[in-house]
Structures are given as structure tokens and as C-alpha cells.
N, C-alpha and C positions, 0 to 999 in steps of 0.2 A: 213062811209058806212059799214055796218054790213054784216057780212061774207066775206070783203074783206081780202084776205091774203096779206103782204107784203113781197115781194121778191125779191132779185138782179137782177135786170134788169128793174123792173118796176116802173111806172111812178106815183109821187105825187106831190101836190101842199099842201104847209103850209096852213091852214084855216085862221089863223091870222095874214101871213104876204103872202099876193100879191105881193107886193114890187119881192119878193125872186125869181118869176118866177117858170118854171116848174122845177120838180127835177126828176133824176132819182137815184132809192136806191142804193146803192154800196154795202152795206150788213147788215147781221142781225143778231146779238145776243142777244136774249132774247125780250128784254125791247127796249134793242140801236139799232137803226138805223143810218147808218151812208147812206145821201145823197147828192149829187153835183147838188145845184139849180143853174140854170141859172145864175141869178144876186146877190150872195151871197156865191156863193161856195161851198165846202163842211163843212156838218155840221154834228154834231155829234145831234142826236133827242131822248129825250128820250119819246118811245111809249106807257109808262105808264101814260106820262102827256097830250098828244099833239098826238088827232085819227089827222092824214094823209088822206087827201083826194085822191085817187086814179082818176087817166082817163086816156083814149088809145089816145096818140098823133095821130093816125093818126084816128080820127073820130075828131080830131078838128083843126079847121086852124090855122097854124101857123102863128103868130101875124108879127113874125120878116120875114117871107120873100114876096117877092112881086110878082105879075104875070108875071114879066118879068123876074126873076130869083132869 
């Protein structure tokens, strides 16, 4: 997504791995991203090779909880 900024607190998903679930960023030096996705952990990204898809968790529903809690 062009013009998006990546910043400590906010929310991306891998483009090439689904699998990984939602991530949020932990932090940013330069190039490196360092993120803790759902289903994969934290990983170390680098943002030179691999744009980060950005979304706002709460404008989408949450897959893992259910309407009874």
C-alpha cells in the first residue's frame, strides 16, 4: 500500500504467507522490521524485500473469536 508508514504498534499481514496470521510490528530500523505474527512468532522482515500489507484489526473481524465470547 503506498504511503503506508510502518510503526510500532501497527498491524500487518505477510502477502506471501497467510499461514503467519495477523502481525503486529515491534519495531523499526531502517529496512528491519521486527514483527510477532499470530501463528509464527516473531520475525525478523526485511522491508526492502517484502512491502507489508497493513489493516486496522478493528474494521475486521476477528476470525478466532466467536459471538459467544
Amino acid at each position: 500500500m503506498t504511503g503506508f508508514e510502518i510503526v510500532p504498534g501497527g498491524w500487518v499481514r505477510h502477502p506471501a504467507r497467510p499461514d503467519w496470521g495477523r502481525g503486529q510490528v515491534q519495531s523499526v530500523a531502517g529496512a528491519r522490521i521486527t514483527v510477532n505474527f499470530e501463528h509464527a512468532g516473531k520475525l525478523l522482515i526485511d522491508g526492502s524485500r517484502i512491502q507489508l500489507e497493513p489493516f486496522d484489526p478493528d474494521a475486521e473481524p476477528d476470525r478466532n473469536r466467536t459471538e459467544s465470547g
